[in-house]
C-alpha positions as a Markdown table, in Angstrom:
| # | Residue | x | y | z |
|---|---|---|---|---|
| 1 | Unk | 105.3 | -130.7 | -16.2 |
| 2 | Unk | 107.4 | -133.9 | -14.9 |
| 3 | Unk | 110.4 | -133.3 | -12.7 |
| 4 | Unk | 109.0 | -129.4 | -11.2 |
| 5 | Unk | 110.3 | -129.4 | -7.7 |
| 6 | Unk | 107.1 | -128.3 | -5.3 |
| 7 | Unk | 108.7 | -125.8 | -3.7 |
| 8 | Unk | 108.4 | -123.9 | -7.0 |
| 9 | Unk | 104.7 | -124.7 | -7.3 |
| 10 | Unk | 104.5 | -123.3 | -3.4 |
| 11 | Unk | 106.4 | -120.5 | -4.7 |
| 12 | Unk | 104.3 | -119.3 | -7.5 |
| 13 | Unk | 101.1 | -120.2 | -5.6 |
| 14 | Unk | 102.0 | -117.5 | -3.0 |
| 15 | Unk | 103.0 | -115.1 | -5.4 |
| 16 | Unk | 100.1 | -115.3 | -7.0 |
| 17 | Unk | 98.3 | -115.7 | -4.1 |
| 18 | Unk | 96.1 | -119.1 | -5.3 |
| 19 | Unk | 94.7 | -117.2 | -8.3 |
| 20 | Unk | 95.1 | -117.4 | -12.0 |
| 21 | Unk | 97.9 | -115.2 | -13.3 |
| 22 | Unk | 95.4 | -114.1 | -15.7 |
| 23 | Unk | 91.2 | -113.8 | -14.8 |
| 24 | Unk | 92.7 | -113.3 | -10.7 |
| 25 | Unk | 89.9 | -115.5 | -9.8 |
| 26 | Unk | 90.5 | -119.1 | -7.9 |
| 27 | Unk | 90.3 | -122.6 | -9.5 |
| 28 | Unk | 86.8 | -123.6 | -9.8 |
| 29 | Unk | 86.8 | -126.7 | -11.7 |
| 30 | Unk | 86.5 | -129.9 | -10.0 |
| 31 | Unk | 87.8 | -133.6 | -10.4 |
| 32 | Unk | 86.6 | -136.3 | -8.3 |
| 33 | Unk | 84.6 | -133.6 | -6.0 |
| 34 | Unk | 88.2 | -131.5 | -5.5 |
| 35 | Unk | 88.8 | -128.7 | -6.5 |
| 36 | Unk | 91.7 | -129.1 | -9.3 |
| 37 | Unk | 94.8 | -127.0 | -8.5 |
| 38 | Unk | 96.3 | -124.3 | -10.8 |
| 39 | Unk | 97.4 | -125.7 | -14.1 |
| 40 | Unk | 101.2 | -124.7 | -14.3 |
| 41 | Unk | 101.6 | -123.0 | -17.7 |
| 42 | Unk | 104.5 | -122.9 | -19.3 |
| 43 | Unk | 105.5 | -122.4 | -22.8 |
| 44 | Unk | 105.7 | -125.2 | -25.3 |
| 45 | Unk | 108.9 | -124.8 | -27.4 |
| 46 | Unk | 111.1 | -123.6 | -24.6 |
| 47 | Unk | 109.3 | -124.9 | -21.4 |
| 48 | Unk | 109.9 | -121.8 | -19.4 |
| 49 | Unk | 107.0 | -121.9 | -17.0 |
| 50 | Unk | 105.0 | -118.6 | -17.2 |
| 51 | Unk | 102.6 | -119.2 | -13.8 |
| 52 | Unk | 99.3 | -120.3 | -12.8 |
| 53 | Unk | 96.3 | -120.7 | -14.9 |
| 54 | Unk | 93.0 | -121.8 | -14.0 |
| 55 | Unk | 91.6 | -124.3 | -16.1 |
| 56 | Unk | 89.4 | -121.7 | -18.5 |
| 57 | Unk | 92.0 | -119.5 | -19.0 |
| 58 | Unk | 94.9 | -122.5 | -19.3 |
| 59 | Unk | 92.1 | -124.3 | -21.9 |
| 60 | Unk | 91.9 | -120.6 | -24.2 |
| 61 | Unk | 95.4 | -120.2 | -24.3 |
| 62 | Unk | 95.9 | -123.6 | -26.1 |
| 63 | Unk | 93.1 | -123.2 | -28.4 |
| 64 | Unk | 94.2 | -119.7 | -29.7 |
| 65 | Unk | 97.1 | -122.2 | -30.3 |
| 66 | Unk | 99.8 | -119.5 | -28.1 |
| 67 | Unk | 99.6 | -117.0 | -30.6 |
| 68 | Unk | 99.4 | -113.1 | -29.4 |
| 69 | Unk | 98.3 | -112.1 | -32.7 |
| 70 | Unk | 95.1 | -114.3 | -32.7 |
| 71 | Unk | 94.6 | -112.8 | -29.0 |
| 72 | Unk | 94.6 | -109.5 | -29.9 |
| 73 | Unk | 92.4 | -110.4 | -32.8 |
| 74 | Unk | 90.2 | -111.8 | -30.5 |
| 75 | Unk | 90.0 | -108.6 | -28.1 |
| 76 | Unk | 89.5 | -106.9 | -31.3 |
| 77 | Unk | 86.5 | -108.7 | -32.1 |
| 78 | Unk | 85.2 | -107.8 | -28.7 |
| 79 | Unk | 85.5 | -104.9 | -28.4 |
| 80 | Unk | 84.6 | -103.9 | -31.7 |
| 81 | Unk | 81.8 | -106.2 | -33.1 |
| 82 | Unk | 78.0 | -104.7 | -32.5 |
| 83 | Unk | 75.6 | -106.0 | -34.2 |
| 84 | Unk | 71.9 | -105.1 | -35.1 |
| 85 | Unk | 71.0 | -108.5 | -34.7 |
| 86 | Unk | 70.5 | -110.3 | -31.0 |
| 87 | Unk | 69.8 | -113.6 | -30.1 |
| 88 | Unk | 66.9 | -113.8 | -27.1 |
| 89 | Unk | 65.5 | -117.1 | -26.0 |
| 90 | Unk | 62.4 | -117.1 | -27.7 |
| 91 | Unk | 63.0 | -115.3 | -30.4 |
| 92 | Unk | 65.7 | -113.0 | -32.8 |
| 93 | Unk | 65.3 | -109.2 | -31.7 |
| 94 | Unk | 66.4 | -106.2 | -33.9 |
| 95 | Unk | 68.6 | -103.6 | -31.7 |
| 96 | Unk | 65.6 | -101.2 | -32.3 |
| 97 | Unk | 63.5 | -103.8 | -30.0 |
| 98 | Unk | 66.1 | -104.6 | -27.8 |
| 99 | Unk | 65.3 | -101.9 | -25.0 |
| 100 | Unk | 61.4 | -102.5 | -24.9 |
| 101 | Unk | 62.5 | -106.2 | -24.1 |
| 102 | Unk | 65.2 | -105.7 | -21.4 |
């Protein structure tokens, strides 16, 4: 975001003491061979910044396009979607033959 004074970056990097505001893990991605610094999130219509974001977390908020609703949909689908079906490399298992393989 143009015209963010540093000490505000500073600021919210000691708060959240240099990890995401979400996963609480450190920036991992690189550019150039450095690691990238915090993305500063902020929200789009009102451009209140919200914190720091790692690039993962920063890249799934904008594709679930900011929405809570699709969030929660999408915690909903975790947490709730079991299947019989799995994927292994070399072949589709049945959750019956799951536990002989693993």
């Amino acid at each position: 975001m143009k015209g963010l004074e540093p000490s505000i970056y500073e600021e919210l990097t000691k708060k959240q003491h240099g990890l995401c505001a979400i996963c609480k893990q450190p920036e991992t991605k690189t550019r150039d061979g450095f690691v990238k610094q915090l993305a500063l999130d902020h929200n789009h219509k009102t451009l209140e910044v919200r914190g720091l974001l790692c690039q993962t977390c920063n890249s799934a908020i904008g594709l679930l396009l900011e929405n809570p609703a699709l969030f929660l949909e999408a915690v909903n689908y975790l947490e709730n979607s079991h299947t019989d079906v799995f994927i292994a490399p070399e072949r589709v298992l049945l959750k019956k033959d799951v536990a002989d393989v693993f």
